[in-house]
SEVEXTI-648304 format. One record per residue: residue in one letter; chain; x, z negated, y of N, C-alpha, C, O in turn. Coordinates in Angstrom, 3 decimals. Layout:
<rs>
{r "A","A",{X,Z,Y},{X,Z,Y},{X,Z,Y},{X,Z,Y}}
...
</rs>
This chain:
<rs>
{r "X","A",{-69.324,34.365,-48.713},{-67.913,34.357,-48.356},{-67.098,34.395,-49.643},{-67.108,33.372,-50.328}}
{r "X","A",{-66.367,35.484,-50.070},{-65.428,35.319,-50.881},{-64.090,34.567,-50.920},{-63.328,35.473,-50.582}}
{r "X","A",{-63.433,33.644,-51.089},{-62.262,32.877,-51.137},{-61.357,33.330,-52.225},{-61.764,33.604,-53.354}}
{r "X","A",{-60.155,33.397,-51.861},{-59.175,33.496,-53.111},{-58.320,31.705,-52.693},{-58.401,31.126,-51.610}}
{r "X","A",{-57.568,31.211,-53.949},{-57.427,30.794,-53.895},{-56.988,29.066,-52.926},{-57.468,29.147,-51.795}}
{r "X","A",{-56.377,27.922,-53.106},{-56.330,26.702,-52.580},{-55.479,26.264,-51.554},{-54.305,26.625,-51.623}}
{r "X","A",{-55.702,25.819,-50.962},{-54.591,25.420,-49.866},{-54.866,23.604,-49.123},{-55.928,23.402,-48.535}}
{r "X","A",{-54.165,22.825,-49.206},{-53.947,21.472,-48.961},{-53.568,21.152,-47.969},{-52.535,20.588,-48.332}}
{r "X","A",{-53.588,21.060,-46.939},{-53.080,20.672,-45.689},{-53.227,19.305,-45.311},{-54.129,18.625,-45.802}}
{r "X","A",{-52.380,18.821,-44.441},{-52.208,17.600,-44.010},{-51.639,17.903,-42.719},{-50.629,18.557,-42.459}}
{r "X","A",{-52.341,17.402,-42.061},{-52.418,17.097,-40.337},{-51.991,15.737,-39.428},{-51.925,14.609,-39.917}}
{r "X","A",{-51.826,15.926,-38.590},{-51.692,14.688,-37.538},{-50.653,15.062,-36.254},{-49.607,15.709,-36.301}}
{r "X","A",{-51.420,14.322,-34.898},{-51.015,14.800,-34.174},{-50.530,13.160,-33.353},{-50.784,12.076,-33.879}}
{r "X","A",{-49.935,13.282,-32.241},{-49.243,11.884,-31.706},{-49.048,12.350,-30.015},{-48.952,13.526,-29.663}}
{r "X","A",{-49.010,11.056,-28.982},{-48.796,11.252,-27.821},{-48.030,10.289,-27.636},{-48.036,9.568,-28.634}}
{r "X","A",{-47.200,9.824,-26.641},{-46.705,9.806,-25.854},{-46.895,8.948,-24.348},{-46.253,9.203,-23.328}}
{r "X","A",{-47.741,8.079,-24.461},{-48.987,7.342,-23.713},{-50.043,8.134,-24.001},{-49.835,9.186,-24.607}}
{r "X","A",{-51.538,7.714,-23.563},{-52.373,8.394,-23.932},{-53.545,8.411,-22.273},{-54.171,7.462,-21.802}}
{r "X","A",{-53.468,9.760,-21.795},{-52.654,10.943,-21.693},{-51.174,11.223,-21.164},{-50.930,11.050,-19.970}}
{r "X","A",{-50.331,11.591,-21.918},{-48.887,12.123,-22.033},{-48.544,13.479,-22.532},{-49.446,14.233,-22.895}}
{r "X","A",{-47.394,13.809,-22.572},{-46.616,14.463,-23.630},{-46.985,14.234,-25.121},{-46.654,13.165,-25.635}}
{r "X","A",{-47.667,15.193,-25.868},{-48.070,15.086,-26.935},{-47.548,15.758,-28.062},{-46.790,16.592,-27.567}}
{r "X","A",{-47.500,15.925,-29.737},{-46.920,17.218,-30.260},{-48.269,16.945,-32.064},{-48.844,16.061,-32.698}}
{r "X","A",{-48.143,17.832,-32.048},{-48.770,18.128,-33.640},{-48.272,18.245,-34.642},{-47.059,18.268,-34.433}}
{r "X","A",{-48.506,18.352,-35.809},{-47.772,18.804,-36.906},{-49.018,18.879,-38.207},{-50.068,18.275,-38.423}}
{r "X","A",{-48.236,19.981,-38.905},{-49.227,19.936,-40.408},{-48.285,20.687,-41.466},{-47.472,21.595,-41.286}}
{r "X","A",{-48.732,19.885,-42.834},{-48.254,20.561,-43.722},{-49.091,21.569,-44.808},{-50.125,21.307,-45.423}}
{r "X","A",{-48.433,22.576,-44.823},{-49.138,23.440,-46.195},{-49.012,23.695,-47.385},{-47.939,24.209,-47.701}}
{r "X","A",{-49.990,23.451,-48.431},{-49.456,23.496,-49.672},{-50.471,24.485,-50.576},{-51.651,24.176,-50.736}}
{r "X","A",{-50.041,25.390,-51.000},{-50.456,26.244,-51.572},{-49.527,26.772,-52.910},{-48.299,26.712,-52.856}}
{r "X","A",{-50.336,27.366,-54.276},{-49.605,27.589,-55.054},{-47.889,27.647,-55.216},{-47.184,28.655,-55.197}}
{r "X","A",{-47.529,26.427,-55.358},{-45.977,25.501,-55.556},{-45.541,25.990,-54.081},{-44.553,25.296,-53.842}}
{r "X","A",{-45.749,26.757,-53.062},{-44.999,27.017,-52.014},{-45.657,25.492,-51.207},{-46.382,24.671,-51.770}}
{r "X","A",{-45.106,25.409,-49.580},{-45.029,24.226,-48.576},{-44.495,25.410,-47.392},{-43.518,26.159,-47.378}}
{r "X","A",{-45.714,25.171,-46.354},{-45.043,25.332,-44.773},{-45.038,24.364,-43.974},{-45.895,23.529,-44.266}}
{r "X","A",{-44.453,24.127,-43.112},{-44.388,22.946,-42.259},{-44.675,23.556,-40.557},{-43.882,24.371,-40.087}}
{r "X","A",{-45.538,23.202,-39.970},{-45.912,23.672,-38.787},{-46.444,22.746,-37.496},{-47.384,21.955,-37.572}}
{r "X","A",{-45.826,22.949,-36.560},{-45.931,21.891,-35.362},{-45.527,22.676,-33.865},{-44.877,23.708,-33.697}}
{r "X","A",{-46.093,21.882,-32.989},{-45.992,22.400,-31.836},{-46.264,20.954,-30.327},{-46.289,19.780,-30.698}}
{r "X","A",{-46.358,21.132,-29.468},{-46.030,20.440,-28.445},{-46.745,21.054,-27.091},{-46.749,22.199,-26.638}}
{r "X","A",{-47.467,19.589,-26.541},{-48.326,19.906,-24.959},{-47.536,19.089,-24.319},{-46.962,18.142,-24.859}}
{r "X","A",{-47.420,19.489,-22.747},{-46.348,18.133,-21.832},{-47.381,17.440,-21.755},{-47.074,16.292,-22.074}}
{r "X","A",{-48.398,17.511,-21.513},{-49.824,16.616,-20.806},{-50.922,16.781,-21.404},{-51.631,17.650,-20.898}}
{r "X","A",{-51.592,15.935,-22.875},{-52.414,15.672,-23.369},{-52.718,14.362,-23.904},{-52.238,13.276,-23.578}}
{r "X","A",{-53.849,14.717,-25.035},{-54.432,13.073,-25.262},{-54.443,13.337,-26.881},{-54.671,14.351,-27.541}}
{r "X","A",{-54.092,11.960,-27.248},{-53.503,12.074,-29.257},{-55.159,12.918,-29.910},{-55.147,13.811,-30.758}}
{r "X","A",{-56.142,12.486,-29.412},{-57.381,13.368,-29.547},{-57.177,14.767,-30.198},{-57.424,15.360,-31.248}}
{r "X","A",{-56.565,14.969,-28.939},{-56.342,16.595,-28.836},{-55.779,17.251,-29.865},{-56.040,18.189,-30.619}}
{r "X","A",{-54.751,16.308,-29.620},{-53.458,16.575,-30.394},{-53.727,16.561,-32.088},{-53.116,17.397,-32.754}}
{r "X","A",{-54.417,15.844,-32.602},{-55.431,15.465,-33.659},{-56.413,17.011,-34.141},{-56.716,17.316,-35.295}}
{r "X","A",{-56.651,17.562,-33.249},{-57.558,18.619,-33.162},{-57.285,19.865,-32.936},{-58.160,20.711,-33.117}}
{r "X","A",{-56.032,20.211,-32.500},{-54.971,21.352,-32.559},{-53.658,21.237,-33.481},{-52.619,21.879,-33.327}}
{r "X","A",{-53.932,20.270,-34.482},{-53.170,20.123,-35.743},{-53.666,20.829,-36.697},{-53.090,21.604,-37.461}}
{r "X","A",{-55.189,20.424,-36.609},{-56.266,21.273,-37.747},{-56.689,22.452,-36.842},{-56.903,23.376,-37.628}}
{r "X","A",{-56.883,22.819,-35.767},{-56.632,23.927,-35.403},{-55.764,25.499,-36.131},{-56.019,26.542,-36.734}}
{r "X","A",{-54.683,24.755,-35.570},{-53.486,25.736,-35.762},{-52.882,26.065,-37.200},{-52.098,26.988,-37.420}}
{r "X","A",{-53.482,24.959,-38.361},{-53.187,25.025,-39.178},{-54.256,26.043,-39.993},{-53.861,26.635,-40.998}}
{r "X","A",{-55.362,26.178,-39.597},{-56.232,26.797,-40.758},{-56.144,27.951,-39.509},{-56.735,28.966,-39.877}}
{r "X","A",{-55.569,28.095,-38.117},{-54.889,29.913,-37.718},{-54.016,30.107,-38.491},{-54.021,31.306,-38.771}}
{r "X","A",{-53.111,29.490,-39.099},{-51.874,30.079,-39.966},{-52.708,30.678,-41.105},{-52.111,31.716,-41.391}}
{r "X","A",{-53.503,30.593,-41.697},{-54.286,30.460,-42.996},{-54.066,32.296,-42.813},{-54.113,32.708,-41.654}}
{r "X","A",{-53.849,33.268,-43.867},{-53.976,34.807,-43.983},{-55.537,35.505,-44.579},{-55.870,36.684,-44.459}}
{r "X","A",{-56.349,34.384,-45.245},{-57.094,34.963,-45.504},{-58.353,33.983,-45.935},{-58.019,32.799,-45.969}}
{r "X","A",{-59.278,34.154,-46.161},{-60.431,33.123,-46.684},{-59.980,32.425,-48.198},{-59.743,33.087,-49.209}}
{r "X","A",{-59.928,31.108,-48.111},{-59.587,30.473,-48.807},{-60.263,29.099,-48.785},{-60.915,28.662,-47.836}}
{r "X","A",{-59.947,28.244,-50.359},{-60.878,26.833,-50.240},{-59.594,26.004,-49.615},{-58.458,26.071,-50.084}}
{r "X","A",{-59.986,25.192,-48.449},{-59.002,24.638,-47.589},{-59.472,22.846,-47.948},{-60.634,22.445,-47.886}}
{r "X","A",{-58.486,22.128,-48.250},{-58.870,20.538,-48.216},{-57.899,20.317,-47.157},{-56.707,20.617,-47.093}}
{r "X","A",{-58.966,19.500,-46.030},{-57.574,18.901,-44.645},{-57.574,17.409,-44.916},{-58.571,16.713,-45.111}}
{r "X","A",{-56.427,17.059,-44.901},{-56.466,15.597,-45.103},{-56.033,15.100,-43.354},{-55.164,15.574,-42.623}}
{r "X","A",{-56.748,14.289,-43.164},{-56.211,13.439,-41.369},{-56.433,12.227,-41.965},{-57.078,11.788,-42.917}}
{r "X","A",{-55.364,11.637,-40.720},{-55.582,9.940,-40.550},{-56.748,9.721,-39.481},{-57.103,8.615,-39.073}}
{r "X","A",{-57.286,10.945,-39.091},{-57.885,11.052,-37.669},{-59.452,10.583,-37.942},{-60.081,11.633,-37.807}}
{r "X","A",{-60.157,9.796,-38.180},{-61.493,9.454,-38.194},{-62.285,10.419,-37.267},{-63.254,11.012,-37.742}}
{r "X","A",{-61.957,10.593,-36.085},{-62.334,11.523,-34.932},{-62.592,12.531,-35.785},{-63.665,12.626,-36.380}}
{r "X","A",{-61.703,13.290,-35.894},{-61.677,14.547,-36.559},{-62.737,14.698,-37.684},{-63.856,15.170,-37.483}}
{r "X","A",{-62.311,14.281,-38.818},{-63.102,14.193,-39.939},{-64.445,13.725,-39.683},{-65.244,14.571,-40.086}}
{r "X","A",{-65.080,12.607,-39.117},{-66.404,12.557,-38.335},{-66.649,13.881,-38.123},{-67.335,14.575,-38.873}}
{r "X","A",{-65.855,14.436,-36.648},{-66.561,15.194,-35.790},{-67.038,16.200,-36.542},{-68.059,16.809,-36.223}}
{r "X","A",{-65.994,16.600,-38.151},{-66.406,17.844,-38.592},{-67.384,17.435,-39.412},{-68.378,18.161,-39.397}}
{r "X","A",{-67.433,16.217,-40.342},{-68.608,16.438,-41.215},{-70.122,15.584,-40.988},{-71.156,15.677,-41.649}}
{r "X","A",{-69.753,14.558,-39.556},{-70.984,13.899,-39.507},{-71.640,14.325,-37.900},{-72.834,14.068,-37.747}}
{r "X","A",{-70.895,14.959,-36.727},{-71.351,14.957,-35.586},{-71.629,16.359,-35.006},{-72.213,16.590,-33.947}}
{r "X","A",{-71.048,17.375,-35.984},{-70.891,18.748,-35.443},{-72.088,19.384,-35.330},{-72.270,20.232,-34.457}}
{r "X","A",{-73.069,19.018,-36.248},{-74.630,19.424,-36.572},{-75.349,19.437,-35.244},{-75.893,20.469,-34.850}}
{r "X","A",{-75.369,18.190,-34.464},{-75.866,17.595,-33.558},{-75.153,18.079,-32.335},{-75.808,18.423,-31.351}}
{r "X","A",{-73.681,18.132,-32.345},{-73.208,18.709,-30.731},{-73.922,20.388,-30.649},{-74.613,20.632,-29.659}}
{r "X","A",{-73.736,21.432,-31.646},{-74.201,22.341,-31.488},{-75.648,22.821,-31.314},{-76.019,23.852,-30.755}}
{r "X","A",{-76.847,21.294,-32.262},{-77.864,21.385,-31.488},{-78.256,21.492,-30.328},{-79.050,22.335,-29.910}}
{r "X","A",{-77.562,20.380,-29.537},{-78.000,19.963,-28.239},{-76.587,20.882,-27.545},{-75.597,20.174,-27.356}}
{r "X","A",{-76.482,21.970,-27.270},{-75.428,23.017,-27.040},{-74.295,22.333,-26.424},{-73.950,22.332,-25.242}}
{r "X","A",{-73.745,21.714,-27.497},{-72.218,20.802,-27.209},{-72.005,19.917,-26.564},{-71.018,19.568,-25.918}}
{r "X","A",{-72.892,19.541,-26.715},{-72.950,18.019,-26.283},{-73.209,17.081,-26.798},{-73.958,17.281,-27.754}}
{r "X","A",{-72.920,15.956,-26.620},{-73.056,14.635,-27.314},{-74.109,13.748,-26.439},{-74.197,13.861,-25.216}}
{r "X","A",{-74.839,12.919,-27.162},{-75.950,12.344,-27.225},{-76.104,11.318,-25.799},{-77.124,10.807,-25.337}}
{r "X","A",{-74.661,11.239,-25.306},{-74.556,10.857,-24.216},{-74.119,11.578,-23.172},{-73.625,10.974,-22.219}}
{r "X","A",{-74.216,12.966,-23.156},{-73.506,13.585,-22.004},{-72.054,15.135,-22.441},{-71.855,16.006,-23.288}}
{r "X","A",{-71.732,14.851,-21.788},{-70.277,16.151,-21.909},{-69.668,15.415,-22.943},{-69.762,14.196,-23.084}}
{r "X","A",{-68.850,16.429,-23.879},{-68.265,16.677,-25.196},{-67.185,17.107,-24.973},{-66.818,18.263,-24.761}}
{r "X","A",{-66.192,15.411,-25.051},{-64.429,15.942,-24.422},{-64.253,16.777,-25.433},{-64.937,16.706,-26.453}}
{r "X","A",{-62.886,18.060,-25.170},{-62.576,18.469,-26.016},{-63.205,19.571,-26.461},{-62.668,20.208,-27.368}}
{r "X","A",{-64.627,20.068,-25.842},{-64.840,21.094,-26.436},{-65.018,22.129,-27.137},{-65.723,22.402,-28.109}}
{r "X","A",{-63.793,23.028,-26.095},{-62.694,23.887,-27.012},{-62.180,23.975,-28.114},{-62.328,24.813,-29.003}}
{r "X","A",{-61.517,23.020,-28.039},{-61.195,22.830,-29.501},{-62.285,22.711,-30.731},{-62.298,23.340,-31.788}}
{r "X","A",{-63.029,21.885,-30.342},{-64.319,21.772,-31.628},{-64.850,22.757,-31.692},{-65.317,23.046,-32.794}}
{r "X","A",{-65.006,23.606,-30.699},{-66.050,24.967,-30.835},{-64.661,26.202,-31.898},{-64.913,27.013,-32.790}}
{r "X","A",{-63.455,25.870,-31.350},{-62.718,26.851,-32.087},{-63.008,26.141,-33.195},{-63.758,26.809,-33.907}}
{r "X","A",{-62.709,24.903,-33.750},{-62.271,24.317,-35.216},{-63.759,24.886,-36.092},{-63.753,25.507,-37.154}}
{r "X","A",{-64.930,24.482,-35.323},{-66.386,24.709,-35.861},{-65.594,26.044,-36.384},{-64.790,25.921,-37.308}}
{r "X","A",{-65.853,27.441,-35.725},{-65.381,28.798,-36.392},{-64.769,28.966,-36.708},{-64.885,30.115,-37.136}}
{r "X","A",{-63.235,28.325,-37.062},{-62.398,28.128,-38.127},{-63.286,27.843,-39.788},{-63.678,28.588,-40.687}}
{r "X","A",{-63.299,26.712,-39.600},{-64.343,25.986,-40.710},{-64.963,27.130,-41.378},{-64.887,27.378,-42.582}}
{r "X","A",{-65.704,27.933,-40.313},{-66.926,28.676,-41.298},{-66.037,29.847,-41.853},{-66.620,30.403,-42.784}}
{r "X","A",{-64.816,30.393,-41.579},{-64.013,31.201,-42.451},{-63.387,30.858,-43.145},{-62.416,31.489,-43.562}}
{r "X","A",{-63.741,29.684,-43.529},{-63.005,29.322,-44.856},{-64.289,28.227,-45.485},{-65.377,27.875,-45.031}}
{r "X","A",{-63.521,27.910,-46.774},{-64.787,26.373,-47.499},{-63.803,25.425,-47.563},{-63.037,25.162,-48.490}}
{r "X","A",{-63.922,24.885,-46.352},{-63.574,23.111,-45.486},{-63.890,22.015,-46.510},{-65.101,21.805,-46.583}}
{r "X","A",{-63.411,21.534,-47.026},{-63.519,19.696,-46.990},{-62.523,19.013,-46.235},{-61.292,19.025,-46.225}}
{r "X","A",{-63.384,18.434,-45.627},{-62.361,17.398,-44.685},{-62.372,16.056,-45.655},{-63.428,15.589,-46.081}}
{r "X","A",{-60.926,15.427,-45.989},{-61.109,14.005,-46.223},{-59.692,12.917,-45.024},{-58.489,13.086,-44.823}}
{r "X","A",{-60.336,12.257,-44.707},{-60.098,11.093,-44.737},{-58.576,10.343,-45.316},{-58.713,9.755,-46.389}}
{r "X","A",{-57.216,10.314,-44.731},{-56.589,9.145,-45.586},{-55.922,8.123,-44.426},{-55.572,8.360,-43.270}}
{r "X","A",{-55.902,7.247,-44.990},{-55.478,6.084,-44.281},{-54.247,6.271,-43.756},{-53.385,6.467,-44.612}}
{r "X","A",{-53.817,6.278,-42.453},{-52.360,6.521,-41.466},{-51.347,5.558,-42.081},{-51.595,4.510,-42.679}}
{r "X","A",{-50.524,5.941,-41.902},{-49.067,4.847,-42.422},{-49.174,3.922,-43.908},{-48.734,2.817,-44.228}}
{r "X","A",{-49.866,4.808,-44.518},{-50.051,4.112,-45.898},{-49.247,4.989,-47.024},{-49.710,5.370,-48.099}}
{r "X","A",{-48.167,5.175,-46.608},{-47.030,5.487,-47.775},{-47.711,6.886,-48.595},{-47.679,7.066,-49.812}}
{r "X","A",{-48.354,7.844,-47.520},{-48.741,8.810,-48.407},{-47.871,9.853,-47.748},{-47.904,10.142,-46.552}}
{r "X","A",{-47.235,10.285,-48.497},{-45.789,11.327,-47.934},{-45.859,12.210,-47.197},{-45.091,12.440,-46.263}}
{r "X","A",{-47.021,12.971,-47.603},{-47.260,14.314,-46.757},{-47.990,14.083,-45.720},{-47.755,14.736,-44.703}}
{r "X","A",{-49.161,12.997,-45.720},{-49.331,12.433,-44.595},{-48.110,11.724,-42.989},{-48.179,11.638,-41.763}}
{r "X","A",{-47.019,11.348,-44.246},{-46.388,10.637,-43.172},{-44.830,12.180,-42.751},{-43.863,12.219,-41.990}}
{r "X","A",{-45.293,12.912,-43.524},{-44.317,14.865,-42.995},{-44.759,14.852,-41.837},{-44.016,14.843,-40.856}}
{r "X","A",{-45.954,14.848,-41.776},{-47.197,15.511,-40.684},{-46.911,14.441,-38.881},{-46.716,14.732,-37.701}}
{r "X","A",{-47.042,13.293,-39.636},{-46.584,12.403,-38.813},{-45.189,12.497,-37.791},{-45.193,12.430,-36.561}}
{r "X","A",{-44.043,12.668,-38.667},{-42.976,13.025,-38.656},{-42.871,14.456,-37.875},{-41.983,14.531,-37.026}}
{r "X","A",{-43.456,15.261,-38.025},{-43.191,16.635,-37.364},{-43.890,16.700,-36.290},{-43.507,17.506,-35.442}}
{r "X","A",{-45.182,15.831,-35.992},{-45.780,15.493,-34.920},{-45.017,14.802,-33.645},{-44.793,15.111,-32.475}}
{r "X","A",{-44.698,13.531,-34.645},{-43.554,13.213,-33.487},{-42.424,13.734,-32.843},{-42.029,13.642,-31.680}}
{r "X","A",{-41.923,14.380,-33.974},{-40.684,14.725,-33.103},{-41.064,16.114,-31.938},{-40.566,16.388,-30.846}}
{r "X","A",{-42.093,16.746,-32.697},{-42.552,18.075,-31.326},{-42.524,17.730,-30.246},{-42.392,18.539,-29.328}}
{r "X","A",{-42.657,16.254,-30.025},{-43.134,15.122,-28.381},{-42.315,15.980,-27.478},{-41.133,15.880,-27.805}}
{r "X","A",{-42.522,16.939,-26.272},{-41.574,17.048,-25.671},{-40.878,15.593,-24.980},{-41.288,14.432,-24.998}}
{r "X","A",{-40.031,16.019,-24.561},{-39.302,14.883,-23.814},{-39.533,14.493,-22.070},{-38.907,13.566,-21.557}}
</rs>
């Protein structure tokens, strides 16, 4: 896979009760530019919402590139670097049965492989800015 250059993203998605009205958001950072991108379900689960943040964000992506996603989402970051091995062994499923969410993991999985993914990890509401953009644009997508 050839990559041209870096791109930084920061994700997070929010509901509304859980399942509610949900919305996403992510930020992009690539050579000194920033996009800001978010969107909104009437009826989902923060899961989801978590998982069509990093979704939609590495669809915006134009071309193969080294992508770092930062989430507050443990889910997420797990699912991509410690559980994904294993759902696609056992053909998407989890060790106990059906694999909420699916969809989404099966899109994010083939996202991932068009680009070189590191997922990390940062702690939610811990004064990290672009983390708390992401937050911020998540929430407000909430439909009403």
């Amino acid at each position: 896979m050839k990559v041209s250059g870096q791109v930084n993203i920061y994700t997070d998605g929010a509901c509304r009760g859980n399942p509610g009205p949900g919305g996403w958001g992510a930020v992009l950072l690539w050579g000194g530019k920033r996009r800001e991108i978010s969107g909104r379900e009437p009826f989902t689960t923060n899961n989801r919402m978590e998982l069509t943040a990093a979704v939609r964000a590495l669809e915006a992506l134009k071309r193969s590139v080294e992508v770092v996603i930062h989430s507050d989402s443990k889910y997420v970051v797990k699912g991509m670097t410690e559980w994904l091995a294993n759902w696609r062994s056992r053909g998407w499923r989890r060790a106990g049965g059906r694999l909420e969410n699916r969809d989404l993991w099966e899109r994010l999985a083939e996202l991932d492989e068009q680009h070189r993914v590191r997922w990390r990890w940062v702690k939610g509401h811990s004064d990290d800015p672009l983390n708390e953009r992401a937050h911020q644009l998540a929430t407000e997508a909430i439909p009403e």
